[in-house]
LUMNUMI-421599 format. One record per atom (N, C-alpha, C, O): residue number from 1; residue in one letter; atom name; x, y, z. Coordinates in Angstrom, 3 decimals, padded with zeros to 6 digits, m for minus. Example, Ala and Ser with C-alpha at 12.3 -4.5 7.8 and 13.67 -1.06 7.14 Angstrom:
<nodes>
(1; "a"; "N"; (013.190; m005.690; 007.800))
(1; "a"; "CA"; (012.300; m004.500; 007.800))
(1; "a"; "C"; (013.200; m003.300; 007.800))
(1; "a"; "O"; (014.236; m003.319; 008.465))
(2; "s"; "N"; (012.850; m002.250; 007.080))
(2; "s"; "CA"; (013.670; m001.060; 007.140))
(2; "s"; "C"; (012.900; 000.030; 007.870))
(2; "s"; "O"; (013.409; 001.138; 008.039))
</nodes>
This chain:
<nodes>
(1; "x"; "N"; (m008.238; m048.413; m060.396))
(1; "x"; "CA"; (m007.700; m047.222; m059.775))
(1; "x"; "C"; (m008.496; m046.932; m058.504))
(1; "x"; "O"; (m009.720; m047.009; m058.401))
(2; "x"; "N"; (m007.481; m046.531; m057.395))
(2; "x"; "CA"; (m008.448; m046.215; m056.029))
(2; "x"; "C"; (m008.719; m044.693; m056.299))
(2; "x"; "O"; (m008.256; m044.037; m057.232))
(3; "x"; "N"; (m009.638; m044.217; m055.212))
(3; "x"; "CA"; (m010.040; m043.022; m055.499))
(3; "x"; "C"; (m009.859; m042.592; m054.098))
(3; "x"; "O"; (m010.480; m043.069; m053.148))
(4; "x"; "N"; (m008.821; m041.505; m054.020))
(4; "x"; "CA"; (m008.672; m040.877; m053.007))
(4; "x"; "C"; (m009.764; m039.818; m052.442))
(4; "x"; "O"; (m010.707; m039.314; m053.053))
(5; "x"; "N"; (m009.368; m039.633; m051.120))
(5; "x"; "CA"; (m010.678; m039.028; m050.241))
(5; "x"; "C"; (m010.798; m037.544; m051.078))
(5; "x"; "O"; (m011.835; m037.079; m051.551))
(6; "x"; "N"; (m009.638; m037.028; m051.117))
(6; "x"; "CA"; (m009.744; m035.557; m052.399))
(6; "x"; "C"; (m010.214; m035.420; m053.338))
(6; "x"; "O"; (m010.657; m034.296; m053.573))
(7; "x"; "N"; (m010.374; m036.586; m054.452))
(7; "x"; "CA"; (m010.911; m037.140; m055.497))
(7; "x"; "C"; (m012.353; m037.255; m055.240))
(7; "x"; "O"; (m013.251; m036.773; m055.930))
(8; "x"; "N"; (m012.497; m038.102; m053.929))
(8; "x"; "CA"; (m014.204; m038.112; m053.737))
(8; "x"; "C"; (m014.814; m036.918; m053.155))
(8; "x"; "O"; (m015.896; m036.432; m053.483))
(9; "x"; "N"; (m013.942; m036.460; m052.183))
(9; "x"; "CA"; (m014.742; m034.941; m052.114))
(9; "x"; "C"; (m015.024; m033.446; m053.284))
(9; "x"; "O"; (m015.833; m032.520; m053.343))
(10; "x"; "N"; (m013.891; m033.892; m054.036))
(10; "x"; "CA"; (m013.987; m033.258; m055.015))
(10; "x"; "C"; (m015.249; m033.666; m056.203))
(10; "x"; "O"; (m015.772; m032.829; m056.939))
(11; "x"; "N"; (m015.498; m034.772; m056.192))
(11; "x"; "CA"; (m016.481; m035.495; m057.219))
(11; "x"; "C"; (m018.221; m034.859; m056.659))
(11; "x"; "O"; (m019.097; m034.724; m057.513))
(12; "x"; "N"; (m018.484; m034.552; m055.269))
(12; "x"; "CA"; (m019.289; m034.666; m054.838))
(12; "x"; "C"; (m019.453; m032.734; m054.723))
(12; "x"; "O"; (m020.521; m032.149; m054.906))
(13; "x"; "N"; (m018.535; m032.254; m054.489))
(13; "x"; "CA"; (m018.719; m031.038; m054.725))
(13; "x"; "C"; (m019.230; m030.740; m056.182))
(13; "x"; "O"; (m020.301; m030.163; m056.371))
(14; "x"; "N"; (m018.493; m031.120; m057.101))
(14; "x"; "CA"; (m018.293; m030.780; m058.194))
(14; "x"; "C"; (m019.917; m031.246; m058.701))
(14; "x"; "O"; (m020.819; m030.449; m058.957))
(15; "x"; "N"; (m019.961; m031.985; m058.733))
(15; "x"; "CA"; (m021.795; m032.777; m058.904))
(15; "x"; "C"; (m022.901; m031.903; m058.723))
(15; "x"; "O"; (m023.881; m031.675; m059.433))
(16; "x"; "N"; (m022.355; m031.250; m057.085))
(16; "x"; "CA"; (m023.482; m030.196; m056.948))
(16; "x"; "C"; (m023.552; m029.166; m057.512))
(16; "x"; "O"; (m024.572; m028.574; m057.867))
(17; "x"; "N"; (m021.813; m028.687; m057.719))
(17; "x"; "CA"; (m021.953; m027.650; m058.714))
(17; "x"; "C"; (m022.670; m027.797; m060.335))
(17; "x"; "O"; (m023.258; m026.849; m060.854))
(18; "x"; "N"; (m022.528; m028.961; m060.920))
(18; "x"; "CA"; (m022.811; m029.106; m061.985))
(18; "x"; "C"; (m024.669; m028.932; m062.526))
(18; "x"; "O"; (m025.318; m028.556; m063.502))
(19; "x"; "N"; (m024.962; m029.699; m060.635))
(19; "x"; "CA"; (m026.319; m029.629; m061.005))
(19; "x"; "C"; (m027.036; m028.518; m060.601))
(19; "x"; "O"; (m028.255; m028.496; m060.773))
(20; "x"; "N"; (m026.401; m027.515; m060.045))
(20; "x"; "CA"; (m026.952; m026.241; m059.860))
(20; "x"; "C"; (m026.716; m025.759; m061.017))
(20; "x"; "O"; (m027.644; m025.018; m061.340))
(21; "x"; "N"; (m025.752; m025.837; m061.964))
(21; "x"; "CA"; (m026.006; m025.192; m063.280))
(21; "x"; "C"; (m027.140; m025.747; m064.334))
(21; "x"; "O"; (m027.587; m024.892; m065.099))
(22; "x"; "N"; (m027.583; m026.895; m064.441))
(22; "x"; "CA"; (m028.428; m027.504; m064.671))
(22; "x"; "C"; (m030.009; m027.196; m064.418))
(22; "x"; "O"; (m030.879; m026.773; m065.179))
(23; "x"; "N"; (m030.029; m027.539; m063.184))
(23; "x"; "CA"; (m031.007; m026.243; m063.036))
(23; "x"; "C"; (m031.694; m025.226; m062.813))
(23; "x"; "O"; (m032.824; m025.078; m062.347))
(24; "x"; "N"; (m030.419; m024.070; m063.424))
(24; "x"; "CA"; (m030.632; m022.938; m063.566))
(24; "x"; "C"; (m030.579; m022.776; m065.419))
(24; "x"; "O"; (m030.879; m021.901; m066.232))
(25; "x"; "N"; (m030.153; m023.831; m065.455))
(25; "x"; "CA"; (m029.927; m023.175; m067.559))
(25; "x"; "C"; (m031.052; m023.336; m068.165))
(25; "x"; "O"; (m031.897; m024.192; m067.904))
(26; "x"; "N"; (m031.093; m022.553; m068.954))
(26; "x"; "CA"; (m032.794; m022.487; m070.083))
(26; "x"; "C"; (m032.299; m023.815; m070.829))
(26; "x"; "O"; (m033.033; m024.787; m070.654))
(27; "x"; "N"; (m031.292; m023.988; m071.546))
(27; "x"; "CA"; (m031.688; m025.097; m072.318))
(27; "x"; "C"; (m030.149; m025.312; m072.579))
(27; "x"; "O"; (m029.347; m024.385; m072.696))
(28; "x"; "N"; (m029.774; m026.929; m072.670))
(28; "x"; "CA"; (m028.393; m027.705; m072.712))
(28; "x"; "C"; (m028.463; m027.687; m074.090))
(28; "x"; "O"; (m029.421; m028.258; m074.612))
(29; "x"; "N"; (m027.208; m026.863; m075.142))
(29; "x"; "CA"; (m026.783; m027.175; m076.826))
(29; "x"; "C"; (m026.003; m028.191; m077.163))
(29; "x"; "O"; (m026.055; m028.922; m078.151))
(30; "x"; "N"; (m025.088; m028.173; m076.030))
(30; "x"; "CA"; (m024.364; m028.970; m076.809))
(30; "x"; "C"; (m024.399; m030.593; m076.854))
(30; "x"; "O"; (m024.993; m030.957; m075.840))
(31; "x"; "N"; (m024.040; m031.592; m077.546))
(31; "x"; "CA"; (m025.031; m032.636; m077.609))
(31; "x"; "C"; (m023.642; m033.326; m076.790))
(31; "x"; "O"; (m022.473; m032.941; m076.817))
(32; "x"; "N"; (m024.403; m034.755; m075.899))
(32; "x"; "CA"; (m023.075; m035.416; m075.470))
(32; "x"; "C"; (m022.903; m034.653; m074.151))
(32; "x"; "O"; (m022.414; m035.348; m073.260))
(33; "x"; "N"; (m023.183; m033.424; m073.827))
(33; "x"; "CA"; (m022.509; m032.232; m072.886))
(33; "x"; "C"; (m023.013; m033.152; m071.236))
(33; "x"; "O"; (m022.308; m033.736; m070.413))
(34; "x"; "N"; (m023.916; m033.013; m071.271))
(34; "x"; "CA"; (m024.405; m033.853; m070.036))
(34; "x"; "C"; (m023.600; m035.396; m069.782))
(34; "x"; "O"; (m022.888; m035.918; m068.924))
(35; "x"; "N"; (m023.989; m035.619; m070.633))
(35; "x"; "CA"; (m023.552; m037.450; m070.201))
(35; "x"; "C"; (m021.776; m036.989; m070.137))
(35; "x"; "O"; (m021.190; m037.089; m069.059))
(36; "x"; "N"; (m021.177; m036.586; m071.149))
(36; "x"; "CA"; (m019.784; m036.541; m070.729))
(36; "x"; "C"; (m019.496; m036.091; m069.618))
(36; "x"; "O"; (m018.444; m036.491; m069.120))
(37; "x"; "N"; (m020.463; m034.961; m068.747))
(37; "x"; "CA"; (m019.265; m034.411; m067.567))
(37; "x"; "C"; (m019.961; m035.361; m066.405))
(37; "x"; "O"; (m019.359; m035.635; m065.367))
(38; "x"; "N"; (m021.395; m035.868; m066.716))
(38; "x"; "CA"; (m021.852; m037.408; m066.056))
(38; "x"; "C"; (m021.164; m038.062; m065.359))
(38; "x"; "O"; (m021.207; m038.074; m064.128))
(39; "x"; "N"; (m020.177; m038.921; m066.310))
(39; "x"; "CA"; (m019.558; m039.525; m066.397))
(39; "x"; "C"; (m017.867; m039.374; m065.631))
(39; "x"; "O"; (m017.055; m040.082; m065.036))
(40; "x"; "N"; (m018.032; m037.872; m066.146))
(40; "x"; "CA"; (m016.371; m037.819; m065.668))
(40; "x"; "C"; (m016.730; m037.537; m063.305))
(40; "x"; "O"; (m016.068; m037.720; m062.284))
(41; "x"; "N"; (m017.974; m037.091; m063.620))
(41; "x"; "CA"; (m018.275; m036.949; m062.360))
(41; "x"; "C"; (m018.655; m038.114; m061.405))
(41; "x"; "O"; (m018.646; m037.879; m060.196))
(42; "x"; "N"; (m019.032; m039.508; m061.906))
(42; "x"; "CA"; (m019.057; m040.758; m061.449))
(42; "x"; "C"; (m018.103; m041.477; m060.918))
(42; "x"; "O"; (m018.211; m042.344; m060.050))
(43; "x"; "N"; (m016.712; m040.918; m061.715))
(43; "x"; "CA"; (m015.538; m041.673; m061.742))
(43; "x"; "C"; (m015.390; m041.669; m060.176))
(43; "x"; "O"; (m015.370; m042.774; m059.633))
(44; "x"; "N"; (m015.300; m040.716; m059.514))
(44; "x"; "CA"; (m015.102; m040.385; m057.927))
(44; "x"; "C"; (m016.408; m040.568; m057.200))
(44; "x"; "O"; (m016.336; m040.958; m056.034))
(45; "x"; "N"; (m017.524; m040.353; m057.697))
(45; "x"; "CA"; (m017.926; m040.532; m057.099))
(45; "x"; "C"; (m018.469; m041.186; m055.304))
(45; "x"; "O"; (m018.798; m042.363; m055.449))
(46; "x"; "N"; (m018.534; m041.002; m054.676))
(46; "x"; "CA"; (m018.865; m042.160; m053.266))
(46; "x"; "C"; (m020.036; m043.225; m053.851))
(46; "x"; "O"; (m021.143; m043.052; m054.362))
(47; "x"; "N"; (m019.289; m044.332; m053.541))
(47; "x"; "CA"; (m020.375; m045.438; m053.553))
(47; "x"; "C"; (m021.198; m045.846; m052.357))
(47; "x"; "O"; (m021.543; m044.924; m051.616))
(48; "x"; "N"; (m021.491; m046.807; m052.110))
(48; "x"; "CA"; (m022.816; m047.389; m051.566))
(48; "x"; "C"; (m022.014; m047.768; m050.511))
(48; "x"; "O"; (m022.503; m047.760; m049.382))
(49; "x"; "N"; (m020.670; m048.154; m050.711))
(49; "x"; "CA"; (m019.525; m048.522; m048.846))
(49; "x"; "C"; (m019.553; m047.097; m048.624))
(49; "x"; "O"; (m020.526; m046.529; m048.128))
(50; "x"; "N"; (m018.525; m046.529; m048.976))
(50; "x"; "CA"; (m018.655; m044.984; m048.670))
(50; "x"; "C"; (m019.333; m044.131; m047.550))
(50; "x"; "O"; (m019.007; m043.469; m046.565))
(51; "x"; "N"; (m020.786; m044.620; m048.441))
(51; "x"; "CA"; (m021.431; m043.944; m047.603))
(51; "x"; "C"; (m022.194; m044.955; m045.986))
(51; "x"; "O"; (m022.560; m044.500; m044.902))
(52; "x"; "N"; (m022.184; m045.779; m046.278))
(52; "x"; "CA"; (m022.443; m046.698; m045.363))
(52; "x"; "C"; (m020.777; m046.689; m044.141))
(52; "x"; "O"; (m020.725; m046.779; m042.914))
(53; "x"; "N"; (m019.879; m046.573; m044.965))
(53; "x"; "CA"; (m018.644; m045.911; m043.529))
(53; "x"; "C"; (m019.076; m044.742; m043.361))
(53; "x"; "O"; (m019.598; m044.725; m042.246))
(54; "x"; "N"; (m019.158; m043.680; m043.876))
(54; "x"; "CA"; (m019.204; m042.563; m043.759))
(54; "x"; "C"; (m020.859; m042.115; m042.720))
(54; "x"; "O"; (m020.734; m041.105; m042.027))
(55; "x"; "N"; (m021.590; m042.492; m042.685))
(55; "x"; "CA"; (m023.094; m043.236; m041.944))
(55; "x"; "C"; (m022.408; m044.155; m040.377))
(55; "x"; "O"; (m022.632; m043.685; m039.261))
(56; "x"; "N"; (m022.028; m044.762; m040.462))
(56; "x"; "CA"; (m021.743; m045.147; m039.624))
(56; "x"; "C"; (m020.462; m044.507; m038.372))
(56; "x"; "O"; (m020.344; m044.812; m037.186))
(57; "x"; "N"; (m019.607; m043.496; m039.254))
(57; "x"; "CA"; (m018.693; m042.566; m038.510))
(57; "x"; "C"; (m019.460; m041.416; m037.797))
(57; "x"; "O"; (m019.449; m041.051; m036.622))
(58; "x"; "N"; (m020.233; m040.895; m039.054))
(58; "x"; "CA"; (m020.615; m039.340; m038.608))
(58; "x"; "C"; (m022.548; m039.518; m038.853))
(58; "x"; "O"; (m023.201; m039.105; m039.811))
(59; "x"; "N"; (m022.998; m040.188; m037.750))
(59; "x"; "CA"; (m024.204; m040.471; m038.296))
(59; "x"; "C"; (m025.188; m039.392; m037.956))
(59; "x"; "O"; (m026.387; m039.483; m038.220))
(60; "x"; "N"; (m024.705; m038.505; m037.439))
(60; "x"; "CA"; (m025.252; m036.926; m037.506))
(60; "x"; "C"; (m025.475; m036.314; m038.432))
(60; "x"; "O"; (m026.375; m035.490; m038.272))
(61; "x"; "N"; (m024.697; m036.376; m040.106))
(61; "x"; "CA"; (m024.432; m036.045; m040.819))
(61; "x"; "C"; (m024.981; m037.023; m041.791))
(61; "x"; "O"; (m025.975; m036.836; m042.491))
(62; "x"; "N"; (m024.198; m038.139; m041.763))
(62; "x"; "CA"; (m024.916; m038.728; m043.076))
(62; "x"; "C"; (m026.197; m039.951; m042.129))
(62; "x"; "O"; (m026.286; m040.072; m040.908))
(63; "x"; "N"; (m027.140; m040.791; m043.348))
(63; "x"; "CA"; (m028.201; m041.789; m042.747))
(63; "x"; "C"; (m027.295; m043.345; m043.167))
(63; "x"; "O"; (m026.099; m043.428; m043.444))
(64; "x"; "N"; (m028.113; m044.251; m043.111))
(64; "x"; "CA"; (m027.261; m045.699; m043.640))
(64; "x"; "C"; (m028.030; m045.787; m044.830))
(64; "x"; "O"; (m029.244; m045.729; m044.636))
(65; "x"; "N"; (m027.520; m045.959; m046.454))
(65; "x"; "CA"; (m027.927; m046.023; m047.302))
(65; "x"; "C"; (m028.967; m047.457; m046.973))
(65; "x"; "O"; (m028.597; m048.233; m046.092))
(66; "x"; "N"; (m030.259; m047.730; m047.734))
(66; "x"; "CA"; (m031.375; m048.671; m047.889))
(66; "x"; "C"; (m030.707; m049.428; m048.454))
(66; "x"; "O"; (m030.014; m049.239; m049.454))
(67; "x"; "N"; (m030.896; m050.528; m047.739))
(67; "x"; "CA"; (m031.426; m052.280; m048.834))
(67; "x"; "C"; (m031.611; m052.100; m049.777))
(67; "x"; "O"; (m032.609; m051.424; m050.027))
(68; "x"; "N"; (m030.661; m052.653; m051.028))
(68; "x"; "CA"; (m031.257; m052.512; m051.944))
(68; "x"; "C"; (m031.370; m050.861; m052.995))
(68; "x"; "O"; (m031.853; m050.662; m054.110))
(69; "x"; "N"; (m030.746; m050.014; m052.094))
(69; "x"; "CA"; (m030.612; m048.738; m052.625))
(69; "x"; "C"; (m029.308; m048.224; m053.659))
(69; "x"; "O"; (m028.180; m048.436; m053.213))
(70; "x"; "N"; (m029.407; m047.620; m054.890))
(70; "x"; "CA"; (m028.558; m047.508; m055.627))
(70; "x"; "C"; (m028.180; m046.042; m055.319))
(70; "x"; "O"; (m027.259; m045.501; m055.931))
</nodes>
């Protein structure tokens, strides 16, 4: 499945939102809770081209991901 540019901007928003709740919470109950929305948040994620187009368009904004960088 391709992942549209809405999909990836949405993945990358959503990430930050997730991890601002993260850490701000005293403590994660439910078990699984992390890795599942992890996961659903990877799916879109931007990869390593991505950002290396996206680096190379707007290089004001983004750097060129490292050699070797995950």
């Amino acid at each position: 499945m391709m992942t549209t540019p809405t999909e990836r901007t949405k993945a990358v928003l959503d990430t930050r939102h997730f991890l601002q709740m993260l850490a701000n919470a005293d403590e994660v109950t439910i078990p699984g809770l992390v890795q599942t929305v992890a996961a659903g948040l990877l799916r879109h994620y931007p990869l390593h081209i991505d950002l290396s187009v996206s680096a190379s368009a707007l290089p004001g904004i983004w750097a060129q991901p490292a050699i070797g960088e995950r």
